[in-house]
N, C-alpha and C positions, 0 to 999 in steps of 0.2 A: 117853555114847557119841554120835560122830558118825550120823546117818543117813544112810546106804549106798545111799538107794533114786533111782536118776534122775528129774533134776526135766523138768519140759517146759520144751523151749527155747523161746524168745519164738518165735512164729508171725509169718508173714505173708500176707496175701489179695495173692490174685493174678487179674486180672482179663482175660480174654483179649478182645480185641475187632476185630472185622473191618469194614472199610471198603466200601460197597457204593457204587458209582459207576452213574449215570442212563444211561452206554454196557453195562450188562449183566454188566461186571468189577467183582475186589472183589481185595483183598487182606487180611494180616494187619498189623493193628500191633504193634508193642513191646506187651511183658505190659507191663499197669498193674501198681504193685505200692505196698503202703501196708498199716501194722500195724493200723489199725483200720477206717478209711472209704475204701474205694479207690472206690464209688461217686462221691463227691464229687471225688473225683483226674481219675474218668475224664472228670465234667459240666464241671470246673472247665479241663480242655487243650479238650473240643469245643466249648466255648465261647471260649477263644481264639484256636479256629482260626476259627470263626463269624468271628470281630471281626476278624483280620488279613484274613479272606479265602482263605485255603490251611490245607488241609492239609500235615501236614510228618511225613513217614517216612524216617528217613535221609537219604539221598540224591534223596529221591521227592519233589516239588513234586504236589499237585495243586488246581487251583483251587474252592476251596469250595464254589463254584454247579453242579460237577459229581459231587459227593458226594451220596445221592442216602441214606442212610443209614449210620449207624453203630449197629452191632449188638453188644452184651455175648454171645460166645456159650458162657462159663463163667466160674464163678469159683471159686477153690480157695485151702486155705487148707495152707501148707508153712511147715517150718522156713525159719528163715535162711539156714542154709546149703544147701538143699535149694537156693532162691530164686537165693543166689550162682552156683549153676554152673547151674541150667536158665537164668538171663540169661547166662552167658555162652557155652554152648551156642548159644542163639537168637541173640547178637550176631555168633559164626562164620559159623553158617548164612546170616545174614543178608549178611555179607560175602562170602562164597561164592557168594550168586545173584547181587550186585551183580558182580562180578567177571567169571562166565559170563555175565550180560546187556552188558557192558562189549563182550565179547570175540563175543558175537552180532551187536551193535549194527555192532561194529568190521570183521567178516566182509561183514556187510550193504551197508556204506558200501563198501566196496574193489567187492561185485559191482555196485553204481550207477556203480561208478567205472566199471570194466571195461567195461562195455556202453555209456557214455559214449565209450570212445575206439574202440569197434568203431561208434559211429553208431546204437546201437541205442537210446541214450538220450532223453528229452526234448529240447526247444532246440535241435536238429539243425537245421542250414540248409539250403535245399534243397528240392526239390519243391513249388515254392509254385506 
């Protein structure tokens, strides 16, 4: 007779880690994610960033001498497939804020603008 009883699906460690920057801000990075040692996953990219000089989140450039710590602030351990849709969950989301900061950025720069042709801007001539 075959055995009927559900086997456990391979697992994986999932590492969440947050960026702390020397200006008081921090944000989230990408889950680490690796079936046995996601420690060494996580020592083995903040050491790459060390060495290039920058940190790299997406679309996020930040310069490594302004990183000020990097914090493990859980680790968990999920199936695979659990793994596949909370990453792709977190890659929406993530595109999602990039998208709204795009569109704030873009707000931002039109009222620079605007006040720029009302005179109310920097580099105004006049009154000297």
């Amino acid at each position: 007779m075959a055995d009927t009883a559900p086997q456990n699906p391979e697992t994986l460690l999932i590492a969440h880690v947050t960026a702390h920057l020397i200006d008081g801000g921090s944000f989230e990075l990408y889950p680490f994610v690796d079936p046995k040692d996601v420690k060494s996953k996580v020592s083995e990219l903040a050491e790459g960033w060390a060495g290039s000089g920058f940190l790299l989140r997406g679309s996020r450039l930040v310069p490594w001498h302004q990183v000020k710590l990097l914090e493990t602030t859980s680790v968990e351990e999920i199936t695979r497939q659990e793994a596949q849709q909370r990453l792709m969950t977190w890659q929406a989301e993530d595109q999602l804020r990039a998208v709204q900061n795009f569109w704030k950025t873009k707000e931002e720069t039109k009222e620079d603008g605007d006040k720029n042709e009302k005179g109310e801007g920097k580099g105004e001539k006049g009154g000297e």
